[in-house]
C-alpha positions in Angstrom: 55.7 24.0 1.6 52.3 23.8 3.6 52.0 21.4 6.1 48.8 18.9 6.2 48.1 20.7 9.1 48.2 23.8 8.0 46.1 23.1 4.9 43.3 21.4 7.4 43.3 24.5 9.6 42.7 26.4 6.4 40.1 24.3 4.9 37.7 24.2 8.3 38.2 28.0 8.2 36.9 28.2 4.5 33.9 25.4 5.6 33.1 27.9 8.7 32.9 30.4 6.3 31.0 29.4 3.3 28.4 27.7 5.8 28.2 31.3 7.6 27.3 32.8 3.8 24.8 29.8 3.4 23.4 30.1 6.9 23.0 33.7 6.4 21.3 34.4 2.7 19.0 31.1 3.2 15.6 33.1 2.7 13.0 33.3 6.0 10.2 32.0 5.9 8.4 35.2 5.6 10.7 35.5 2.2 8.8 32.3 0.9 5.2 32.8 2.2 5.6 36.4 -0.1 7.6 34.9 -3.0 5.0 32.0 -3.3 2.1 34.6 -2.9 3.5 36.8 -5.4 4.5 33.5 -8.1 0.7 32.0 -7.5 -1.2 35.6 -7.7 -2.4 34.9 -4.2 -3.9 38.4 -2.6 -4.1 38.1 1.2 -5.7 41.0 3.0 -5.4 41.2 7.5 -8.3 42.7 9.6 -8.7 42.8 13.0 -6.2 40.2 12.9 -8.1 38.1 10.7 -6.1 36.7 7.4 -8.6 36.6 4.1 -7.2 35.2 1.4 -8.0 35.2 -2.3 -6.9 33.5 -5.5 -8.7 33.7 -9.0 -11.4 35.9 -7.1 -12.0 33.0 -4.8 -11.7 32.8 -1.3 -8.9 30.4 0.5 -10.7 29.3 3.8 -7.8 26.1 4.6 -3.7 27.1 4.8 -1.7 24.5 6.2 2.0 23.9 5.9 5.7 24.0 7.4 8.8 25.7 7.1 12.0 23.9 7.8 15.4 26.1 7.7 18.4 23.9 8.7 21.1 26.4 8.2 22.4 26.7 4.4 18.8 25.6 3.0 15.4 25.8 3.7 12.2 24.0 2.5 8.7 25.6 2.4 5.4 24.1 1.8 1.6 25.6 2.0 -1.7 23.4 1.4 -4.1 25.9 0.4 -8.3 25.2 -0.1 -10.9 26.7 -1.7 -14.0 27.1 -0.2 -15.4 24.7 -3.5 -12.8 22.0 -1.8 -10.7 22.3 -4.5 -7.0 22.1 -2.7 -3.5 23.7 -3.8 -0.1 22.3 -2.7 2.7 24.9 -3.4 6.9 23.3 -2.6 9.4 25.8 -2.8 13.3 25.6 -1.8 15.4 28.8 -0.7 19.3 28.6 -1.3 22.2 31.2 -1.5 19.2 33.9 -1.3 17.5 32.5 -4.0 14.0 30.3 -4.4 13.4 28.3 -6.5 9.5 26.1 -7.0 9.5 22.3 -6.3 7.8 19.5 -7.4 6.3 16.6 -5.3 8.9 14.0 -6.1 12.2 12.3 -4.9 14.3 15.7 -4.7 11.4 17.0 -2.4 11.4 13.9 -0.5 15.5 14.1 0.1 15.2 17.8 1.1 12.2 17.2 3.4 
């Protein structure tokens, strides 16, 4: 029979390792920026260092937002504005490699 501790050894050794796995397929932020771009048909072009951005044929002059990875997720968010003022507020979560769009809300809130 196992003893108790025995089975505690082995269950921080399983924690260690599933938070590794989490830690380790939570996507960059790099990973969301693209995803988002790509889900929102947002076309982003760089010269001289210079970031132009376009949706819908009109130019994005405002990007704000953060990224916040705290091991086994990660939370992105991007404020984006027209040159009309019209603004854009895109919420996306990352998990296990996968990312998945957020709403503005109480789940957002929690995670944020």
């Amino acid at each position: 029979m196992l003893s108790k501790k025995r089975i505690f050894v082995s269950g921080i050794i399983v924690f260690i390792i599933l938070f590794a796995v989490m830690d380790y397929t939570s996507p960059t932020s790099e990973e969301m920026e693209q995803w988002m771009m790509d889900e929102n048909d947002i076309v982003c072009t760089e010269d001289g260092g210079v970031k132009d951005c376009m949706k819908n044929d009109q130019a994005i002059w405002g990007r704000s937002g953060h990224f916040r990875n705290v091991g086994f997720f990660s939370s992105y968010e991007r404020n984006y504005e027209y040159d009309t003022g019209e603004q854009m507020t895109f919420r996306t979560f990352g998990f296990l490699g996968m990312i998945i769009r957020m709403e503005d809300g109480r789940v957002w809130e929690l995670v944020n």
